[in-house]
Structures are given as structure tokens and as C-alpha cells.
C-alpha positions, 0 to 999 in steps of 0.5 A: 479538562485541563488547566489555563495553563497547560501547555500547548499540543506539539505539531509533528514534523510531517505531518500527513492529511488524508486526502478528500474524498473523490478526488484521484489522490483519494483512490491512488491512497486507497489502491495503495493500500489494498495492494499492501494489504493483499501482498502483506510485508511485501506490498508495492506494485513491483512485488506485484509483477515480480509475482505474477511473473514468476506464476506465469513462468512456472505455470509455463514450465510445468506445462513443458515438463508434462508434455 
């Protein structure tokens, strides 16, 4: 325990709440941060399509140099 005279905690500048649970701001937080942990360094929803391209694209040309 500390004493009557200890100082009071800082706040931070920004701080950030979690949002409640159910609610759409819960789900986009939690879909965010299951994107992040699937692409890792390189999360984000761009990095997705920018994968999923390349995939497409090089599943198309090997397709093409086989033929």
C-alpha cells in the first residue's frame, strides 16, 4: 500500500478504451487484429489484395507457360 502521500498516477495523452463488446467497433477491432496477426509485420487490408493479386496472377501465368 502506499502512502497518504504518494503522488497521483499520470494519465497518457491518448489513451484508447476498448470498445464494448458486440457492438461493430468491437468486431472491425477484432478483425483488424486477426488480419495483423495473419500477414504479420505486413498487416492491413491492402497487403491483403496486393497478395491475393500476385497469387492470382502468378497462378495465371504458370498456367500459360505449361500450355
Amino acid at each position: 500500500m502506499g502512502s497518504s502521500k504518494s503522488k497521483p498516477r499520470k494519465g497518457h495523452q491518448n489513451p484508447q478504451h476498448l470498445p464494448k463488446v458486440g457492438t461493430p467497433q468491437n468486431l472491425e477491432w477484432r478483425h483488424e487484429g486477426e488480419r495483423k496477426d495473419a500477414f504479420g509485420v505486413f498487416g492491413g487490408k491492402w497487403t491483403a489484395i496486393i497478395i491475393a493479386v500476385l497469387v492470382v496472377a502468378a497462378a495465371i501465368g504458370l498456367i500459360f507457360i505449361t500450355a
